[in-house]
N, C-alpha and C positions, 0 to 999 in steps of 0.2 A: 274827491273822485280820483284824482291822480295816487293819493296815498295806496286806492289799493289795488294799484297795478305792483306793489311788492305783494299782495299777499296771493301768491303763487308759489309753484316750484320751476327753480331755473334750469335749465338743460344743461347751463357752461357758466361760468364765470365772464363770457362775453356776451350771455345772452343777459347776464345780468347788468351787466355796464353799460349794455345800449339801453335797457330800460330806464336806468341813470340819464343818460343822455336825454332819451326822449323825454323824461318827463322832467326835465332842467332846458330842454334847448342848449344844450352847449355838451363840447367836447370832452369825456371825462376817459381818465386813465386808473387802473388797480392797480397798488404794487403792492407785495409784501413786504415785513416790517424792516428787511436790507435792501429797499429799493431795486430792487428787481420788478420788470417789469410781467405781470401776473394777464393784464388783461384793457383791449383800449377798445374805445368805442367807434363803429364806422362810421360814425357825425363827423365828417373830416375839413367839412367848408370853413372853418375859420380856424384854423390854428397857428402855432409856433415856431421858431428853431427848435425851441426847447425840447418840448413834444416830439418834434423829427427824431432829434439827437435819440430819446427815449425809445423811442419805438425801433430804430433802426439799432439802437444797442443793446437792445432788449432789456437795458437797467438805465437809472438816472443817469445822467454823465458826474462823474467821479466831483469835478471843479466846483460844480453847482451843488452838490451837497454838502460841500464843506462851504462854501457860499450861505446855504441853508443854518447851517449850524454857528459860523459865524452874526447872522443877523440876527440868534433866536429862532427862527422857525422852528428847526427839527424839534428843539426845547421844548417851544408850546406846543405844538401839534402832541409829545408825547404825555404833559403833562393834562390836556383837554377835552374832554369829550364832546365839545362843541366845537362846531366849525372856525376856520383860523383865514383871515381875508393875508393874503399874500400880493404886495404891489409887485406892478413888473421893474424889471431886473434889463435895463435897457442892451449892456456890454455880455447877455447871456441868453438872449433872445428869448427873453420871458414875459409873457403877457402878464395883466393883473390874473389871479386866482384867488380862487377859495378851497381848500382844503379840510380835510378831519381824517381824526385817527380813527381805525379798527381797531377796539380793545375787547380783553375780556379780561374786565378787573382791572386790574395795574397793569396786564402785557397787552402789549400791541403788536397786534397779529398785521398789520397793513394801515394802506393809508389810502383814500379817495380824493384825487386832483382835477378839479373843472375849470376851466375855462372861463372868463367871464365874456362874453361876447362882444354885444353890443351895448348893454346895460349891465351894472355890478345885480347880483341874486339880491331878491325880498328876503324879508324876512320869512315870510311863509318857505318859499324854498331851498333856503338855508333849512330850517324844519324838516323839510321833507330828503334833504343829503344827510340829515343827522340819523335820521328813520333807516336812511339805505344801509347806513353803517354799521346799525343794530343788526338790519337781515345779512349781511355781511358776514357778521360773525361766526355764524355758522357753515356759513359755504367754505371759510378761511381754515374753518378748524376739519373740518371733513377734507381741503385740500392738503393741509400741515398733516393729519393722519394718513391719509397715502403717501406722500413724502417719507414720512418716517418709514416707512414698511420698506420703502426702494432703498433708502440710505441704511435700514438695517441688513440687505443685502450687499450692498458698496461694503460698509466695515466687515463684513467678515472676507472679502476679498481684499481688503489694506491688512488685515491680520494674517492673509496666507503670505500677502508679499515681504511683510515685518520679519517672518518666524524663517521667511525662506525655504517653503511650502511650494512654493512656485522658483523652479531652478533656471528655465529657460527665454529667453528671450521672445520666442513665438509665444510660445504658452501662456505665459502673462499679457501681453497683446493680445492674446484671445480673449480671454478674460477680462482685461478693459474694456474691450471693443462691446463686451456683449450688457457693460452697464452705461455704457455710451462714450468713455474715451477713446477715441479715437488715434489711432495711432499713424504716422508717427510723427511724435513732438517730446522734447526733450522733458524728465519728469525729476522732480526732487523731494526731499521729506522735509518740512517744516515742524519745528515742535516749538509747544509757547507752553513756561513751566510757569505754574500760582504757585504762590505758596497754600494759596486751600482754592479750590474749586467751588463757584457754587451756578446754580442757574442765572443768575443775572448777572455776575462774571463771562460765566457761557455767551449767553444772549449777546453780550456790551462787546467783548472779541471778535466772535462772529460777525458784525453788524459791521466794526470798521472795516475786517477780511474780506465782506461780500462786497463792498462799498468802493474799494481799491483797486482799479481798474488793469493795471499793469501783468497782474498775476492773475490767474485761473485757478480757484480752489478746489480741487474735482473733487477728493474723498477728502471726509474728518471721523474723528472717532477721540473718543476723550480716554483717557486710560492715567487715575488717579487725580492728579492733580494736574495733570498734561493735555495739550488738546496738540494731536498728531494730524499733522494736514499734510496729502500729495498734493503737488501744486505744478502749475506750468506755466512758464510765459506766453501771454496772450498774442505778442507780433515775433516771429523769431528774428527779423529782419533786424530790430534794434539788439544791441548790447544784453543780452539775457542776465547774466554777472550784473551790469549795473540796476536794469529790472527787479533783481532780489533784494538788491541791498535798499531801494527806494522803498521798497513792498514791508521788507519789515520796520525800517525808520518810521512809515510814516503810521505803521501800526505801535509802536512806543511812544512817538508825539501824541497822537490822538488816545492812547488810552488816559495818557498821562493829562494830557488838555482836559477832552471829555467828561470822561468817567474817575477822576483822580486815582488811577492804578499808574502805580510806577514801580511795585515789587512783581517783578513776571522779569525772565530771561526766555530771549529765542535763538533758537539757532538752527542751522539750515543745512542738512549735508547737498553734496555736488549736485549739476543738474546730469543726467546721463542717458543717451538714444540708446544707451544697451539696457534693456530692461532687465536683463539678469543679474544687473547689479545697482539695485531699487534698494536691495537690503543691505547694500553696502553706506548706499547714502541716510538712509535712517539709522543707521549706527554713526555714523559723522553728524548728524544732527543732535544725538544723542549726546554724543563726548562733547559737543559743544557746551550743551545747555547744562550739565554736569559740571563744567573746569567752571563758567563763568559765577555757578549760583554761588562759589568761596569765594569771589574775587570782588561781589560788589560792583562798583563804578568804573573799575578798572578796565573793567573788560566791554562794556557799557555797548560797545562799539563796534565788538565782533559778534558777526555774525557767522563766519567759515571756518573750517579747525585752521586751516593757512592762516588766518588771522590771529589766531591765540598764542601765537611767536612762541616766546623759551616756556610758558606756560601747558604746551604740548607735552614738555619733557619730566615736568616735577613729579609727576607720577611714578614715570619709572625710574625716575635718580630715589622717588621714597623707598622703593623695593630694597636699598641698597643704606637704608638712614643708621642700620649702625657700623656701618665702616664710612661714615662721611664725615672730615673732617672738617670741622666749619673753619671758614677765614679768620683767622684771628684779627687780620684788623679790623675787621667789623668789632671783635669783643672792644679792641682797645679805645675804639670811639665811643661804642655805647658805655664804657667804665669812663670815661674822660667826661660824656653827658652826665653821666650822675653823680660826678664829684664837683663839677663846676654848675649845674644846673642848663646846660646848653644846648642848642637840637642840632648837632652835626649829625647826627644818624639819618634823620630825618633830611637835613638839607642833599644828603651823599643819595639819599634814593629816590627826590624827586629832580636832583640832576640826572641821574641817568636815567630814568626812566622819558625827561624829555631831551632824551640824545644827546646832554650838553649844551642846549641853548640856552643862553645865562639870560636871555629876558623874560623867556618863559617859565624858567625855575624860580629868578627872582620876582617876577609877578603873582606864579600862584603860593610864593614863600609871604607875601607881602612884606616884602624887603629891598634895598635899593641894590643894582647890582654890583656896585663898590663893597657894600654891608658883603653878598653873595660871593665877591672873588677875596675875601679875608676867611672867609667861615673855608673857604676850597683851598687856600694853602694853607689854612687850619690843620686838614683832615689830611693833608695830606703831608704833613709834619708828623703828626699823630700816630699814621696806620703805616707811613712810610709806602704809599703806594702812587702811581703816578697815573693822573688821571687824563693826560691827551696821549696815555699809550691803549688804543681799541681793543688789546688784549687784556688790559687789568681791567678795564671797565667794563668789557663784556665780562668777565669774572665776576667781576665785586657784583654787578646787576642779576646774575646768575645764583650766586650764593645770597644776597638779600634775597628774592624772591624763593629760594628753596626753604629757609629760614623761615619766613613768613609764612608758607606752605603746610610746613611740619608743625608748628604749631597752630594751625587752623585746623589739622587732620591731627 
């Protein structure tokens, strides 16, 4: 009898989640498939912190889904079309649950979270949360198709502010304001480069980006193999500069944890309360994600153009490669390596690159640094250069990295 209180048409997504409720006795929540919170039931006598948290953030809280995904849950629930019992979680104010994913097919479009009250669900009613998740489906994909239709209007306003379409300060404020950002809050462009793009790349970005509480994703739009995001920080009260830099780290740990993606560079131009110069910081996002994808691991770590040190400048020292005369004593080391077989080149660039700190050069040389200050008065017999002078070493680091440069381009 209960089973066909689904065969109906719902009016809301909440009117569908209380009939959940009611015909479970217990509290149940909708979210979509980046935990956002979609739709909760007014059965409210027995619940959570957890659930508070939820409903008053309108998304899971950030802690507890990486909680989720560290114990397995997020895991199962993606790979299952049956219900998935979940114990409580005493230090994150989580009752027992029972949860299931909304899929169609392999994607999962959401997820349904109850409550277990006073007793754990029958089997029968496990059955009948599995049923709601079937009719689920299609209310998720009819909500995901209007979605799309709003967000295909959002991107063609990130394309006016890109192209610099929009010159004015007010003017763009209008035009935020009328797809719902509200102004004013400080705005910046994020870009996260793949080397290929595909839909479940998409999906797997997306999912941490929505997931990360710090940052505010307002508009996305993919353009090649790039997925271009304006973004804001969500409390301006705190450190916004350090907000950033968490937002995209913990988006590089978790791809790399997760989903094993560790080839994507990102980079983030300024945040700025002048809106008329939106296009200026998606061009600094731009040069970021550009200098870094030659550099590898090197650059690993910046995410600001300020961050890409003498790296900023190789470009335009390129314009000028055939009147650049390279340091010779660079040749005279690398000719001294290949007649003795030895890596003074090598040891001379990753001292400077870590400032002269001989435990750190000697650690990542794996070499003792007795071995490290014989190979340093080596080089510097060799090239005839003095290296506790900050002027030949900002040189010699300067001319390694142009060298390395010009033969990458």
């Amino acid at each position: 009898m209960t089973a066909k209180k689904f065969d109906r048409v719902f009016d809301s997504l909440e009117d569908f989640v209380d009939t959940i409720s009611d015909v479970l006795a217990c509290p149940v929540t909708l979210e979509d498939a980046n935990h956002q919170l979609l739709a909760y039931s007014s059965h409210d006598d027995e619940t959570d912190a957890a659930r508070i948290s939820t409903i008053i953030g309108r998304r899971v809280p950030e802690k507890l889904v990486n909680r989720f995904w560290k114990e397995g849950v997020i895991p199962a629930l993606n790979q299952s079309d049956d219900p998935i019992e979940i114990h409580s979680i005493i230090d994150m104010g989580l009752r027992n649950r029972v949860a299931i994913s909304i899929r169609k097919k392999k994607e999962v479009l959401g997820y349904i979270w109850v409550i277990e009250v006073d007793t754990k669900l029958s089997n029968q009613q496990k059955q009948l949360l599995k049923l709601a998740a079937t009719k689920a489906k299609n209310l998720l994909l009819q909500f995901n198709l209007q979605k799309k239709r709003r967000e295909k209007n959002h991107q063609e306003l990130l394309w006016q502010i890109i192209t610099g379409d929009t010159h004015s300060h007010d003017g763009t404020a209008l035009l935020l304001d009328k797809v719902g950002v509200v102004s004013p809050k400080p705005l910046a462009f994020m870009l996260i480069s793949f080397q290929k793009m595909s839909d479940v790349l998409y999906r797997n970005v997306m999912y941490i980006v929505k997931t990360t509480s710090k940052i505010s994703m307002l508009i996305e739009t993919i353009d090649d193999n790039q997925l271009i995001c304006l973004i804001s920080p969500t409390n301006e009260a705190t450190s916004s500069q350090t907000d950033l830099v968490h937002f995209m780290e913990t988006i590089q740990l978790q791809m790399s944890e997760r989903f094993g993606i560790d080839n994507m560079n990102i980079g983030c131009g300024y945040l700025y309360h002048d809106y008329s110069k939106l296009t200026q910081s998606y061009h600094e996002a731009v040069k970021v994600v550009q200098i870094k994808a030659n550099r590898g691991k090197e650059l690993r770590s910046a995410y600001f153009y300020h961050e890409l040190g003498v790296f900023r400048h190789l470009d335009l020292l390129q314009q000028y490669e055939n009147e650049i005369v390279f340091n010779p004593a660079l040749d005279h080391i690398q000719m001294y390596d290949q007649q003795n077989a030895t890596s003074l080149y090598e040891t001379l660039e990753i001292f400077l690159q870590k400032d002269g700190n001989m435990n750190e050069t000697a650690k990542d040389l794996h070499i003792h640094v007795n071995t490290l200050s014989y190979r340093l008065r080596r080089i510097q017999e060799i090239a005839n250069v003095e290296l506790k002078d900050p002027i030949q070493r900002i040189g010699l680091f300067l001319d390694i990295k142009l060298k390395s440069h010009l033969s990458i381009n």
